[in-house]
N, C-alpha and C positions, 0 to 999 in steps of 0.2 A: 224464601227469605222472609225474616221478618220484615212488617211493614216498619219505613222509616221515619212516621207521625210519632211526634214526641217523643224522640229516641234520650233528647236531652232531660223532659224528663221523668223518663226511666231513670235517670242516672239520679236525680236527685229526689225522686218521690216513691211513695208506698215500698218503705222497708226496713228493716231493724236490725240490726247490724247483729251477726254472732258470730261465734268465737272461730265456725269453722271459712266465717267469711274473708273475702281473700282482701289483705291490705288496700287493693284499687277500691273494695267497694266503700270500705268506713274513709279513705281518703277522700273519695270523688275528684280524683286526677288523671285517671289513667284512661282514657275516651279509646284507646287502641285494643285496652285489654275488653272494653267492654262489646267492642264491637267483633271479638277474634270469639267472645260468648256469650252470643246473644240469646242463648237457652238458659244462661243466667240471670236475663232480666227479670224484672218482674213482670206481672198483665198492669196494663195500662187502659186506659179510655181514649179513646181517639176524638180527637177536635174536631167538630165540627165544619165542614167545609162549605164552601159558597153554594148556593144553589148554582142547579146546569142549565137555567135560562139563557137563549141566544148563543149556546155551546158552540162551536164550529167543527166539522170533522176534528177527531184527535187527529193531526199529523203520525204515520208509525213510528217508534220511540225503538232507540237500541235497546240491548238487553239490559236489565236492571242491575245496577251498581249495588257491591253489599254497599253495607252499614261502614264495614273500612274504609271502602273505598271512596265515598261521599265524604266522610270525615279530615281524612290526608288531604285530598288532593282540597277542599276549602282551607286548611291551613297549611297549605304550599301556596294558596294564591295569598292568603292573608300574608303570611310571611314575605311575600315578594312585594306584593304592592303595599306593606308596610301601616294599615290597620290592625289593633289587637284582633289577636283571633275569634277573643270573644264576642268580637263585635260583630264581626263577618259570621260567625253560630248564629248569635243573637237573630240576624238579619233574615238569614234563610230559616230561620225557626219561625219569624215572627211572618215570614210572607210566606211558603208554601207549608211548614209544618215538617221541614227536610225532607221534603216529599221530589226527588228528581224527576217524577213524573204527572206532576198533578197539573190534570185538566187547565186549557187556556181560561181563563178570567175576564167576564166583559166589566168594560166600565162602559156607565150611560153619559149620557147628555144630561145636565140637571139645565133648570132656570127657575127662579126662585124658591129653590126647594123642592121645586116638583121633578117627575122625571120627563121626557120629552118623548115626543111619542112620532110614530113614523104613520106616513097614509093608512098603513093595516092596525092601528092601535100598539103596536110594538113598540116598546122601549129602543131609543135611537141610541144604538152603539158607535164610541167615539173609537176607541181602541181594546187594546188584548193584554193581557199578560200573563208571562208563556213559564212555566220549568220550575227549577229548584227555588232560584231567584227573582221570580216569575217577572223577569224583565221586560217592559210597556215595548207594544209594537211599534211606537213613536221612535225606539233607540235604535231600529232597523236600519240600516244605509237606506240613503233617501237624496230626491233632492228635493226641497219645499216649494213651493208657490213662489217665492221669489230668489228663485234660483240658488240655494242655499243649501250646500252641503248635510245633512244631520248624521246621526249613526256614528261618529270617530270619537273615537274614545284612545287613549294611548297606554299603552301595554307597561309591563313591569320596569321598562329601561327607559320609557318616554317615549318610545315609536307610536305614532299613532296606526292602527286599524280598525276598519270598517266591522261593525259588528250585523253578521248575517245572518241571512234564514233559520242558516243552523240551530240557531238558539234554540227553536220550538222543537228542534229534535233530539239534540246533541247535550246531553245535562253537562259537560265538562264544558263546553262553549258559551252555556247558559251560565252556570256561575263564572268561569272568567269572564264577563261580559258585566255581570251583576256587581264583580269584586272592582272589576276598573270602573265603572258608574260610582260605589258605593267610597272607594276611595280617595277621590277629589275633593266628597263632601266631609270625609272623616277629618282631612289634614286642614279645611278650609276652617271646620267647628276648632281645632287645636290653635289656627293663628286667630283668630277672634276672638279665643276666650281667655288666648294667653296663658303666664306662667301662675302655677298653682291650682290650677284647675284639673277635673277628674277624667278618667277615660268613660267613665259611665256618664259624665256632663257631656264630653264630643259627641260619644253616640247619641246621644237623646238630640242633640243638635241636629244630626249628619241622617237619622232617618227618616226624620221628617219628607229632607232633600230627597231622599235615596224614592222617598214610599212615595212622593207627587210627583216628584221628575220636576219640581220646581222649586231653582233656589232660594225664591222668595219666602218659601214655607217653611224653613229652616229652623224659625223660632216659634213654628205650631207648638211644640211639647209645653210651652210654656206658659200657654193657657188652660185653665184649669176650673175645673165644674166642681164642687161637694168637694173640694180638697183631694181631688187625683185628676190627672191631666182628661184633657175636655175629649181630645179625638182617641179611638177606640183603639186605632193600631200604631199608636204613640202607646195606649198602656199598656197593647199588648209587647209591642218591642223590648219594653223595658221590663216586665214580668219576664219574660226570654232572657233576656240578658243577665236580671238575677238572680236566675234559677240555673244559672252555668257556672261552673267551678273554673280557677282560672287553668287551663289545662299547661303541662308540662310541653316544654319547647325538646 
């Protein structure tokens, strides 16, 4: 199977539309047709991904989902828990590269800018993050230091459930997991901004949330260096975002 890095965009980069090309590709709507042929796509360049510093064994990983199948089922979660779907693309685009299997992710310890460092000179890792959505180990069922539930998040109808180990293994666990995280902060960005405001203003709001695990960071996007926003995966978010066509429901 093709790899799933920058499958989005495929869809919208290096190509010229001809006469014998098929309606979905000059529309850029049809995410189902493209993934049913994917020896239609073009070559592409793969993103660059993090270094494998402080890597942790890969956990084994079920078999690899096509390209369909990654695509459906994040807009069956969108569709349910009720964020555009492009947002929910956008999200997994902008954090693993819709890669359902890419390597866990350390974060460090900073203090003043610097990194922290462990007895052995080692960069001191705080947490992980795992999958499609590469969801922080922090959002693992837990109880905290002061005896405080973490991990519950609530499901399409409002039940709450604990999100589990599975994550690191299970890509359908890991973006349900990612879409119930990502959608509290989508509808939170929509009553804050109010009426008139864009779906592409909620997101830029909502993953900031999504990308710190902290709701305070909400209005990071909105700092801004040389006239494009200051943090890197706030510009990458929103380059994802629109580089997605809005796909047919």
């Amino acid at each position: 199977m093709k790899s799933l890095t920058n499958i989005f965009q495929d869809l919208v980069y290096h190509f010229q539309p001809h006469d014998d090309t098929p309606r979905s590709w000059r529309d850029l709507h049809d995410y189902e047709w493209w993934a049913r042929h994917p020896d239609k796509r073009p070559d592409f360049i793969q993103v660059a991904q993090k270094p494998a510093q402080h890597r942790p064994p890969s956990p084994p990983q079920h078999s690899a989902p096509t390209d369909q199948e990654v695509l459906n089922y994040l807009g069956q979660l969108a569709d349910d828990y009720h964020p555009p779907r492009r947002i929910v693309y956008a999200t997994a685009q902008a954090e693993s590269s819709l890669d359902p299997h890419k390597p866990p992710q350390a974060n460090y310890e900073m203090k003043n800018g610097k990194f922290e460092l462990d007895k052995n000179g080692e960069k001191k890792v705080t947490s992980w993050d795992y999958g499609l959505m590469q969801v922080n180990s922090s959002n693992i069922f837990h109880i905290d230091a002061r005896g405080r539930q973490r991990g519950i998040v609530k499901d399409a109808h409002g039940h709450p459930f604990k999100i589990r180990e599975d994550i690191k293994t299970d890509w359908k666990a890991n973006a349900r997991a990612g879409v119930a995280l990502l959608a509290p902060a989508y509808h939170l960005a929509e009553l804050e901004q109010g009426p008139g405001t864009t779906e592409e203003g909620h997101g830029q709001q909502a993953y900031p949330q999504y990308n710190s695990g902290d709701p305070k960071q909400r209005e990071r996007y909105l700092k801004e260096k040389k006239g494009a926003q200051e943090n890197g995966a706030d510009r990458n978010f929103l380059n994802s975002y629109r580089r997605i066509p809005n796909p047919k429901r």
